[in-house]
N, C-alpha and C positions, 0 to 999 in steps of 0.2 A: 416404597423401597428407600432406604436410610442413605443419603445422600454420602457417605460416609463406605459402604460399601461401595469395592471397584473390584472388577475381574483380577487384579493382582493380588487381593486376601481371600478370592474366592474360587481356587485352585477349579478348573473345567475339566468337569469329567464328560464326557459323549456321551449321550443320554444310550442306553442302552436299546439295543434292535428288540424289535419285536417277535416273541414266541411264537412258533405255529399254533398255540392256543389262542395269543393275544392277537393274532392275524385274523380269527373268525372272528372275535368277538368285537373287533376295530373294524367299522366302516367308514369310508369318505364316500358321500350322496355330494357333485356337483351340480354346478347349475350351470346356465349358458353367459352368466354375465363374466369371468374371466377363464377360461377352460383353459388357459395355458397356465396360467397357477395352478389351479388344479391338479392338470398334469404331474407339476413340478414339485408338487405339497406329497404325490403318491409314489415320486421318484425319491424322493429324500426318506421316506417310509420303506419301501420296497413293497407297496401292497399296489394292488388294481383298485381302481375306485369301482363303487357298485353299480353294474348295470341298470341303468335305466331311461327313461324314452320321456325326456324335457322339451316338449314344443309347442305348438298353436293349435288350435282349431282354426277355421276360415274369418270365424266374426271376431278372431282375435286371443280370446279367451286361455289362456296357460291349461296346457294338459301334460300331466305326470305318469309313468307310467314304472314301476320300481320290477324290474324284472329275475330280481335272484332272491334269498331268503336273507331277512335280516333281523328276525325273530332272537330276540332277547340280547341284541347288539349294542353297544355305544356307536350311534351313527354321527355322522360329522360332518352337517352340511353347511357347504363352501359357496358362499353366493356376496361379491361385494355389492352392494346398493348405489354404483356409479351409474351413468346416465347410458341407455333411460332409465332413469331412477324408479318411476312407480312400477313399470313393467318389471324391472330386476326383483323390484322389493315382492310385489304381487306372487313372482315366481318362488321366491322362497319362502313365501306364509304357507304357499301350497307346496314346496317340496315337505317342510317341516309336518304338514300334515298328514303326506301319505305315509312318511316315516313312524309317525305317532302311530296312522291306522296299521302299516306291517308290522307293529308289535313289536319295534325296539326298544329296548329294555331303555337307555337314554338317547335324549336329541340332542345334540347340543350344536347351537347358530355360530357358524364360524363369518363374520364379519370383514373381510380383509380392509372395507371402506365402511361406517354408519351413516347410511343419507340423511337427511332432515337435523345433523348433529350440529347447525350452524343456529336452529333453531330451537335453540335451548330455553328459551325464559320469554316472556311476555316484555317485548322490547316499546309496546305502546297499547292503548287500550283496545280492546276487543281484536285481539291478536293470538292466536292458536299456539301452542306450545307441542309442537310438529314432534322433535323429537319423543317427547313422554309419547306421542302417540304411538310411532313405532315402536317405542319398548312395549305396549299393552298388547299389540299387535302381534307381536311376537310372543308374548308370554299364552297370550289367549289362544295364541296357533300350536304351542306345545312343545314351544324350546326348552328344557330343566335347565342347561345353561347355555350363556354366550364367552365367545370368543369374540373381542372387537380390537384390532390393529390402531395406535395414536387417535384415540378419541381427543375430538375436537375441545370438550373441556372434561374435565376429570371429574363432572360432579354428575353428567350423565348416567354415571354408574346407580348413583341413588333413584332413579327413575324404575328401576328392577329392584322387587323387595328380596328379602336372605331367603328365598325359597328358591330362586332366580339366580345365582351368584353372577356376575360378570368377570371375569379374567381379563384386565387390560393388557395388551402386548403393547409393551413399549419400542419402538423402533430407535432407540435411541443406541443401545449396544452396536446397531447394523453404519450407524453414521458415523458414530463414536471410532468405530473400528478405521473406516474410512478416511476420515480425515487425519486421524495420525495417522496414516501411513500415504496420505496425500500430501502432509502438510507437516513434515518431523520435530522442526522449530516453531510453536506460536508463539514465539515472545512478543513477536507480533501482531497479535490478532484480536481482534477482536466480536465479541458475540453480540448481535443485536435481535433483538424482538422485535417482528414487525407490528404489534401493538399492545395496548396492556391485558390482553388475555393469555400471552404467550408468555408475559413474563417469566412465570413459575417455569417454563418449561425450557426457555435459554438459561434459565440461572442452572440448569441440573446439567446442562451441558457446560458453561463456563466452572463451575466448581472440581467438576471432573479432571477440567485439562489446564485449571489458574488460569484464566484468561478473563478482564475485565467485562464489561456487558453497557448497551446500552436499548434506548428503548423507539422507537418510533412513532410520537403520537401524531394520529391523524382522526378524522371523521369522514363518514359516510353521506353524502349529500341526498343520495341514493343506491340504492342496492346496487352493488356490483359495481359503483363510483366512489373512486378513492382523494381524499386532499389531503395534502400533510402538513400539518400544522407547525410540527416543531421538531426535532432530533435533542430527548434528554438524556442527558451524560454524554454531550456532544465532544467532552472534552478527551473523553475518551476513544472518539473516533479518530479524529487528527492523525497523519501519519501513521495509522495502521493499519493493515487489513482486515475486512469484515466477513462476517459468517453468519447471515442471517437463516435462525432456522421457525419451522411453522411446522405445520400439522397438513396442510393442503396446498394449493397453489391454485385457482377457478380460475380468474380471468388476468390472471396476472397484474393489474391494476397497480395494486400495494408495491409488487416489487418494483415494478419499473419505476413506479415514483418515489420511492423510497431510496433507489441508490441512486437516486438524480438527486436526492435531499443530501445523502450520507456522502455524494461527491462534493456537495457544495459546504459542507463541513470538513473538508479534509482527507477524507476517507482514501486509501491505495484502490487496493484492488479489492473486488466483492464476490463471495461466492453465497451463495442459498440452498439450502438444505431444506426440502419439504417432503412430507410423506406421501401425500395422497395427488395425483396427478388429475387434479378436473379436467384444466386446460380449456375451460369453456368460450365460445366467442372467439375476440381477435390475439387470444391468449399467447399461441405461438407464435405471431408477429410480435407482440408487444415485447415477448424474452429475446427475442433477433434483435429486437431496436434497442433493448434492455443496456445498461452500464454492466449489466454481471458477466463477471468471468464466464458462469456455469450455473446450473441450478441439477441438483443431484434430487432426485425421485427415486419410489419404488415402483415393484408390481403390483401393488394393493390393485392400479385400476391399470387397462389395458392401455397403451397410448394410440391414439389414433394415427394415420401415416403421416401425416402433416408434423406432427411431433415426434414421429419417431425418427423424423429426417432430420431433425433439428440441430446441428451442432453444436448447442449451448444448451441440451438437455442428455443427462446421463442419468440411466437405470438401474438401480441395487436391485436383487431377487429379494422377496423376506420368505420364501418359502423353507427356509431351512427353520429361520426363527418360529414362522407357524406351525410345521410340523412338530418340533421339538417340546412346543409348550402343548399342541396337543396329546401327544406323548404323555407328556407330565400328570396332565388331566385327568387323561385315562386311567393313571396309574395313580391316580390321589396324590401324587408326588408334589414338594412344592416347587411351585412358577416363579415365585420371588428369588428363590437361590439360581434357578435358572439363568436369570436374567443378569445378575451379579457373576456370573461366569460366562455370559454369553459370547461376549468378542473373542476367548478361544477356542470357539469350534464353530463361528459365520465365517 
């Protein structure tokens, strides 16, 4: 999407409700890893999601059971890969497949989280390249397409060849929206990456609202261990307010040390904008102990009670955003204009 478009040349129209034709032939198949999305993805539609019976057997094993007709349907199954990750992912090779066997006409993987997306590339020798793996996984299990919410890098889409198309949802409309109307003056402020894979992805937020940018370089000592080496275009933190955005938040690590960096360059006050809620380990202490104002998440993944008490954690819905581009989908409509008018009707 052309940096250059913004909701204000790209007039919002409501995606329009859906026919009592387009009602049979639209299904939502959830899973058990976020049901209150779900729910809320079938409330912004007005349809019932399709009955059927997602649970275990005794030794463990996922059993599916699709209990209404969905013969020659676009079914829409909704399952984020948040933790436990293998057991969510396992569940939805098998929802995707009993869909394939009732005969729906397309499947298509609605992603609200992609797990293994951190693991994109051969980071050292003889290392798995995790992601590619669930793309084949999912391809081999019978998805035609994916829906996936703020993937972690944007190149993961090439992991699914053009028989496969992926539909990125960008979460950025839903933040965008939020912050000006959190924040009406930024002459202030400032956008920071918390490292260089994010870049591309603060710069589409700072050009949006004129707002300078800087970047956060650190390394990794070890997985899920954060050091920060430096704050570049520090010059641009000084005296203003920051807005670090990200795609995830796991153990919280980066942030909390990164606004103990970006204080000691000057920085006012900090708030964090991330999409996907891991929160793994001593995640929710470390955001309490944290220098940030706030850190603003979605529903992609459920929060657990510990985080959901947290008063330096606040929740946007994307289920409007999700519905609507599955809408789109459906109707061959395009997603790209969508999204270009999205922050007047989230």
């Amino acid at each position: 999407m052309s940096d250059a478009m913004t909701s204000s040349n790209h007039p919002a129209i409501k995606p329009r409700p859906l026919s009592p034709r387009g009602k049979k032939r639209f299904k939502i198949l959830g899973g058990n890893s976020n049901p209150e999305l779900v729910k809320k993805i079938c409330q912004e539609l007005n349809i019932e999601p399709v009955k059927a019976v997602v649970s275990t057997f005794s030794d463990g094993e996922t059993k599916v059971e699709i209990e209404e007709n969905i013969r020659g349907s676009h079914t829409f199954v909704i399952q984020s890969a948040c933790p436990p990750v293998n057991q969510n992912l396992m569940e939805l090779f098998i929802l995707i497949d009993a869909a394939r066997r009732a005969s729906a006409d397309k499947v298509i993987a609605v992603l609200p989280y992609y797990g293994y997306s951190r693991q994109d590339r051969k980071p050292a020798p003889r290392t798995p390249i995790s992601g590619r793996l669930i793309a084949d996984l999912l391809v081999a299990g019978g998805a035609d397409k994916l829906l996936i919410l703020d993937l972690h890098a944007g190149q993961i889409q090439g992991f699914f060849d053009n028989r496969h198309p992926v539909n990125h949802i960008y979460i950025r409309p839903l933040f965008l929206k939020d912050i000006k109307s959190r924040f009406p003056d930024l002459a202030s402020f400032v956008f920071v990456s918390p490292d260089g894979g994010g870049v591309e992805r603060t710069l589409s937020y700072a050009k949006r609202l004129g707002c300078p940018t800087a970047q956060i370089e650190k390394r990794r000592p070890s997985p899920n261990e954060t050091a920060i080496i430096n704050i570049i275009g520090k010059e641009n933190v000084r005296d203003h307010n920051v807005i670090i955005i990200d795609d995830m938040v796991d153990t919280a690590g980066t942030l909390k040390a990164g606004a103990e960096a970006l204080k000691r360059e000057g920085a006012l006050k900090i708030w964090a904008y991330c999409a996907h809620p891991i929160l793994s380990g001593n995640a929710v202490r470390r955001i309490k102990e944290s220098l940030i104002e706030e850190l603003v998440v979605s529903n992609s993944i459920p929060l657990l009670k510990e985080a959901s008490q947290c008063p330096k954690i606040r929740v946007l819905g994307v289920e409007r955003l999700i519905a609507f581009t599955m809408l789109n989908v459906f109707r061959d409509e395009s997603v790209s204009e969508m999204f270009d008018a999205a922050e007047n009707f989230l």
